[in-house]
C-alpha positions, -999 to 999 in steps of 0.1 A, spaced: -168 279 -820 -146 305 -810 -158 337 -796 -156 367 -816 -135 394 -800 -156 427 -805 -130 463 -806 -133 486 -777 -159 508 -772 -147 551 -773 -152 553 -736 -128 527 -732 -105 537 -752 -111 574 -736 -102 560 -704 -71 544 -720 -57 577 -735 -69 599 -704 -45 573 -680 -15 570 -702 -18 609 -705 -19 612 -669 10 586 -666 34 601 -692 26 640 -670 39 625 -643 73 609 -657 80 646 -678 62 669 -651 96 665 -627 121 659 -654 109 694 -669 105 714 -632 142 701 -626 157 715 -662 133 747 -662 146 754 -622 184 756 -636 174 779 -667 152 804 -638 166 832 -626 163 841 -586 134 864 -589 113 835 -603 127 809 -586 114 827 -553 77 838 -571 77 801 -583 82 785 -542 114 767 -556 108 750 -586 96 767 -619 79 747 -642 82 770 -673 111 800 -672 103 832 -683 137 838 -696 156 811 -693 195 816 -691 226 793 -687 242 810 -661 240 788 -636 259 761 -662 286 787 -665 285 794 -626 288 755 -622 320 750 -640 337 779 -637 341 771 -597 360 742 -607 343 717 -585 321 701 -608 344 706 -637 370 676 -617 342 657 -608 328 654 -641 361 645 -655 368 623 -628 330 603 -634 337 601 -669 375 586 -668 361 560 -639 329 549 -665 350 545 -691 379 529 -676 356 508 -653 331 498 -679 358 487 -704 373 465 -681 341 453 -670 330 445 -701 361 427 -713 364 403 -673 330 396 -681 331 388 -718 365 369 -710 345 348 -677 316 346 -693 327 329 -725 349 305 -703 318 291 -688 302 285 -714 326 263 -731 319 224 -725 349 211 -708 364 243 -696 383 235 -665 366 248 -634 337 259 -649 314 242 -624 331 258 -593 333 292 -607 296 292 -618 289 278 -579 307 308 -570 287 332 -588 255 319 -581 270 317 -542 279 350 -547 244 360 -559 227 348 -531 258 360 -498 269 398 -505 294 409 -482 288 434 -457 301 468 -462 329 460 -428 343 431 -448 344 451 -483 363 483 -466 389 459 -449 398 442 -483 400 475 -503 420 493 -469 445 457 -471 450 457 -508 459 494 -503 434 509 -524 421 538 -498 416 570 -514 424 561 -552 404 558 -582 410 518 -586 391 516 -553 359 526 -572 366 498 -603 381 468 -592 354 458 -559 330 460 -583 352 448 -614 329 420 -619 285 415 -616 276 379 -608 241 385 -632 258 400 -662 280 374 -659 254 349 -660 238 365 -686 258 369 -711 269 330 -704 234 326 -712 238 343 -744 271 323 -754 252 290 -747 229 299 -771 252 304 -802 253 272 -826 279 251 -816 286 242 -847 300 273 -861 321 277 -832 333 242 -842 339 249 -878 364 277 -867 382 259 -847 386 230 -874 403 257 -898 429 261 -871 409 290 -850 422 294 -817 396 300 -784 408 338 -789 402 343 -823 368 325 -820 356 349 -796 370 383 -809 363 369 -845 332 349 -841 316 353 -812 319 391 -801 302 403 -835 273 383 -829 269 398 -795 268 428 -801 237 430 -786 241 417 -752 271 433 -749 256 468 -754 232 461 -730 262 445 -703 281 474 -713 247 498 -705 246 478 -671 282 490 -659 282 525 -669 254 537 -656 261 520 -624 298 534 -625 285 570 -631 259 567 -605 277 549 -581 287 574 -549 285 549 -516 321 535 -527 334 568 -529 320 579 -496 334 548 -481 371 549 -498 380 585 -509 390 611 -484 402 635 -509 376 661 -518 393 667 -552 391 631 -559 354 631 -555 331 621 -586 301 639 -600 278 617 -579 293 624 -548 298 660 -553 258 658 -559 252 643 -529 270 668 -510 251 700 -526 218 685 -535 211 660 -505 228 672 -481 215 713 -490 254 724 -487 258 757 -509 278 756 -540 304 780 -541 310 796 -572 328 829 -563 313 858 -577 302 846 -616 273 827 -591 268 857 -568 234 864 -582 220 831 -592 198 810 -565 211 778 -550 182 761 -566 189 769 -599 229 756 -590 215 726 -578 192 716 -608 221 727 -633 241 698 -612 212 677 -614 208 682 -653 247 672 -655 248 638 -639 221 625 -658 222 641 -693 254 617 -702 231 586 -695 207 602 -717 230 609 -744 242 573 -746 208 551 -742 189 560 -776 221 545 -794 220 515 -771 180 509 -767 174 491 -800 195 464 -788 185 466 -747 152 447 -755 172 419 -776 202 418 -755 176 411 -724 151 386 -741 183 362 -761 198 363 -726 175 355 -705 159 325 -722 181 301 -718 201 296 -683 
């Protein structure tokens, strides 16, 4: 006899509401001090200690300040062109490799997929990286921040996964109707993935637009710098942000948090579109190696 499962008391469930509260204040407590900083004005910036939780009159003068400089304005164009040209040709190496593998009787699948999983398991060292990139002659230009990292081992394997998992006899059908490998996958095969491909394609960008150690290590030219570099520079490193005299007035820590607000409202913009299918992509992927 099985025992009966009795509901939670109200002080349990108290508890339970009181920590998720608490947790949920402290995930939206810093996103909101960073967003209400940019909108402050210096006079309650300085009253505030630095960071204002709640502006009094909130402005977006130091959004105008940013991009009227011109600084921010090229690196946020540069960002977006290397995410999107990065990520697309990502996405389609992977796709491409990916469905290779899982094909029975491709030839060198084996060794490839040795060299993955070898690659998963030996990075190589940032000395060895900069001396391939400096030979190739990629040194201070935008390919420099695609191509090393053209490529994830684990989305690769992945979206294999994913492939494997796809009946085997509908591939098969196609190709008895005269369906060649191509038109099985962009036909087939890339509509049903849809999810797992939203979710590689989630992978790359954000790690294209955040990316800023392979632009420290390969681009010299400070006009060729993208948005997360240029953050580093004014928000790690506590340079000032010159915005000639439209940013005369405004505090360096509203600047700062308008930056801030820049790099990561893209991201934010794109995930709600892509989050139905991150928890699909993930799951179908993952179950079967």
């Amino acid at each position: 006899m099985s025992a009966s499962v009795t509901p939670a008391g109200v002080p349990v469930r108290t508890a339970k509401g009181f920590v998720l509260t608490v947790c949920c204040l402290l995930v939206i407590l810093p996103f909101l001090a960073v967003i209400s900083t940019s909108l402050a004005d210096q006079q309650q910036v300085t009253a505030a200690g630095g960071y204002v939780l709640w502006p009094d009159n909130p402005s977006l003068e130091a959004y105008r300040a940013l991009f009227s400089g011109g600084v921010v304005t090229r690196a946020v164009a540069v960002s977006v062109g290397i995410t999107v040209v990065g990520t697309t040709l990502s996405l389609a190496c992977t796709t491409l490799l990916a469905y290779g593998l899982s094909r029975p009787g491709s030839y060198g699948s084996k060794p490839i997929l040795m060299l993955l999983l070898f690659s998963l398991l030996f990075t190589p060292g940032i000395i060895p990286m900069y001396l391939t990139v400096k030979q190739l002659g990629l040194l201070d230009s935008y390919w420099s921040l695609i191509l090393p990292t053209l490529i994830n081992a684990f989305n690769v394997i992945v979206m294999r996964a994913f492939f494997l998992d796809l009946p085997q006899e509908l591939l098969d059908s196609a190709k008895i109707d005269g369906a060649g490998e191509l038109t099985v996958l962009t036909r087939i095969v890339m509509p049903l993935s849809k999810a797992i491909m939203a979710v590689i394609g989630l992978f790359y960008a954000v790690a294209y637009w955040n990316s800023f150690f392979s632009a420290l290590l390969y681009i010299t030219d400070n006009e060729k710098y993208p948005l997360s570099l240029v953050l580093r520079t004014y928000v790690v490193n506590n340079a000032t942000i010159g915005t000639g005299d439209t940013g005369a007035a405004l505090p360096q820590q509203s600047l700062q948090m308008a930056m801030l607000v820049v790099s990561i409202l893209p991201i934010l913009c794109v995930y709600p579109f892509l989050q139905k299918h991150f928890a699909k992509g993930i799951m179908i992927g993952a179950v079967k190696g």
